[in-house]
Backbone as CSV, one residue per row, in Angstrom:
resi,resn,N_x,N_y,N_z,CA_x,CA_y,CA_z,C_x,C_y,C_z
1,UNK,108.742,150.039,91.803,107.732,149.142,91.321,108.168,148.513,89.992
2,UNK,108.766,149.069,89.367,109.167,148.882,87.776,110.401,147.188,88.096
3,UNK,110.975,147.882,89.097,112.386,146.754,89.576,111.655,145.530,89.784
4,UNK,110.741,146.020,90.449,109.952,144.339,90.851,109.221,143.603,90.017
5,UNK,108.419,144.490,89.030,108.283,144.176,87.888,109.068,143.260,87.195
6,UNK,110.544,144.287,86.743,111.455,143.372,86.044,111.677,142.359,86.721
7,UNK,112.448,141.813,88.040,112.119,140.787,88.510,111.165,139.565,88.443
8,UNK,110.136,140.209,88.853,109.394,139.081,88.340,109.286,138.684,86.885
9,UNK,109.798,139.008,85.972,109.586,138.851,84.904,110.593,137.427,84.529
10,UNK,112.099,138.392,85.234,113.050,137.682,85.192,112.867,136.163,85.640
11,UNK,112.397,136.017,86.876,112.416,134.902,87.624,111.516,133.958,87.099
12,UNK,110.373,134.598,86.238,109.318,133.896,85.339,109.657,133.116,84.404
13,UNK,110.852,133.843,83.426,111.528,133.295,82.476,112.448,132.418,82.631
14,UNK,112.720,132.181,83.954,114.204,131.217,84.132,113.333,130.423,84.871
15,UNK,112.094,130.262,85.025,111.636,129.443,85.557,111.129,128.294,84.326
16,UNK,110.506,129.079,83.260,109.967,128.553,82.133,111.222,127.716,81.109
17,UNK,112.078,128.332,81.715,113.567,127.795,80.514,113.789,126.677,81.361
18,UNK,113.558,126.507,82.841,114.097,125.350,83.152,113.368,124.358,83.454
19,UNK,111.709,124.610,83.251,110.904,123.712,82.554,111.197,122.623,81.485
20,UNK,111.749,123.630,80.606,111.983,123.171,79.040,113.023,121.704,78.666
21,UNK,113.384,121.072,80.051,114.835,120.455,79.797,116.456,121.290,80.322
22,UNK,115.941,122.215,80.153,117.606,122.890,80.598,118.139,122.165,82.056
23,UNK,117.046,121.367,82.862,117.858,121.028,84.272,117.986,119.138,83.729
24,UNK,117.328,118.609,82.659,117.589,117.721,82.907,119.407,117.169,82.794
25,UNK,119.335,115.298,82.751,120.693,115.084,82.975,121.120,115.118,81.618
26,UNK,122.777,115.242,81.717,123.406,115.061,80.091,123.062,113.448,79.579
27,UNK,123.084,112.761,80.093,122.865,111.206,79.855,121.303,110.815,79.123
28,UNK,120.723,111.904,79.943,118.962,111.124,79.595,118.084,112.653,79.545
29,UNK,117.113,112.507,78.341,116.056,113.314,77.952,115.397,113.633,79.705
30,UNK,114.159,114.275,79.122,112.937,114.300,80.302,112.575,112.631,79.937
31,UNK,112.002,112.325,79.142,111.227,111.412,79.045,111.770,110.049,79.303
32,UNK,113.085,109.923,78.965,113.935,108.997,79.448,114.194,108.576,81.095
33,UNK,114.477,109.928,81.402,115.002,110.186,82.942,113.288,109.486,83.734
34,UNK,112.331,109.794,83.587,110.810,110.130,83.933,110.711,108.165,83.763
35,UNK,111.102,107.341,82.519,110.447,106.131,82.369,111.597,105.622,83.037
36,UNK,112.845,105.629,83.062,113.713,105.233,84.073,113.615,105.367,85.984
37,UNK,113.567,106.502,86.203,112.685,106.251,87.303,111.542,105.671,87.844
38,UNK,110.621,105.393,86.650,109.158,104.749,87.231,109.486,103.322,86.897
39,UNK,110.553,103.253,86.425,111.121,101.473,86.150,111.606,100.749,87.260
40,UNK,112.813,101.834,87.958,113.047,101.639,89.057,112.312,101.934,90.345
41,UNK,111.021,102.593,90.411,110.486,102.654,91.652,109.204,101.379,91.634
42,UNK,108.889,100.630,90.134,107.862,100.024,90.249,109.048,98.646,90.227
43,UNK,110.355,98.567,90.415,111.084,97.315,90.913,111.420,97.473,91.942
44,UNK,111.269,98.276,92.653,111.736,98.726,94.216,110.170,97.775,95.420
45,UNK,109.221,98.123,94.272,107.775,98.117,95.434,107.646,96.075,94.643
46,UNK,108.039,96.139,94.005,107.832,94.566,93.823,108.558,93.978,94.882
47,UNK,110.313,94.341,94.868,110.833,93.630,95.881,110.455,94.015,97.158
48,UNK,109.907,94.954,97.660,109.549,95.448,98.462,108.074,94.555,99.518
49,UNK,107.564,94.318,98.663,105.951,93.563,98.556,106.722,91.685,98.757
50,UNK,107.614,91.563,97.930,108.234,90.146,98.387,109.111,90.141,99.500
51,UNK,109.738,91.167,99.785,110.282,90.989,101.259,109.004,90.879,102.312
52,UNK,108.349,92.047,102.468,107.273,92.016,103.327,106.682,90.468,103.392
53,UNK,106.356,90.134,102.022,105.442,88.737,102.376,106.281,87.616,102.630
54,UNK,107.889,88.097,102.868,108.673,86.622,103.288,108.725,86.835,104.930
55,UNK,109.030,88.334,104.891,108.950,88.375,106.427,108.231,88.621,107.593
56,UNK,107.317,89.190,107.221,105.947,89.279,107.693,104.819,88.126,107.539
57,UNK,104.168,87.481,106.529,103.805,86.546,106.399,104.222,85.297,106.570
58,UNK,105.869,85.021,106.415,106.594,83.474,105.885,106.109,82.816,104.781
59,UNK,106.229,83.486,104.124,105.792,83.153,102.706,107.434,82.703,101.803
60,UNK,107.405,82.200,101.474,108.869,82.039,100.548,109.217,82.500,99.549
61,UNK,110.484,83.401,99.184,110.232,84.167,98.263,110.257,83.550,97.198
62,UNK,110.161,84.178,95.906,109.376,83.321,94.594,110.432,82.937,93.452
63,UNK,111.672,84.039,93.936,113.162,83.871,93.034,114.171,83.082,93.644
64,UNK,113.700,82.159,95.053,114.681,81.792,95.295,114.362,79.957,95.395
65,UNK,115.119,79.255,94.701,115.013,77.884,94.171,115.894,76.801,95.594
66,UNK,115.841,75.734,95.566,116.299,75.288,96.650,117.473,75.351,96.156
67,UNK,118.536,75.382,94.606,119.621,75.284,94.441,120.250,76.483,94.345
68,UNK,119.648,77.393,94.631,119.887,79.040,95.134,120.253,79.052,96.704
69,UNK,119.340,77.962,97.436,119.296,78.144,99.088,120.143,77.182,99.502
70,UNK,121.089,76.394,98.722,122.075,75.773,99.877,122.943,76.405,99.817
């Protein structure tokens, strides 16, 4: 009982340390990594939302100029 004890103790603490930042990347904080991703998933659903409405609707997309389209 004591073993499992320690165990859990163990597994508690390496859980809490890797809370802390210890898994994030060498390049970027938590908070960095966290606003970088929601940068790129809220430019993913924009283009995402303009494909749909070019191809689903026929709507024309909004970045593309006629001297873009010849």
């Amino acid at each position: 009982m004591k073993k499992l004890a320690l165990l859990a103790m163990a597994v508690g603490g390496m859980v809490g340390l890797g809370s802390l930042g210890g898994c994030s990347t060498p390049a970027y904080n938590t908070e960095e990594n966290t606003s970088r991703v929601l940068r790129s998933w809220d430019y993913e659903l924009k283009q995402g939302m303009e494909d749909f409405m070019f191809e689903a609707m026929l709507i024309p997309p909004s970045h593309g100029t006629l001297w873009n389209l010849r």
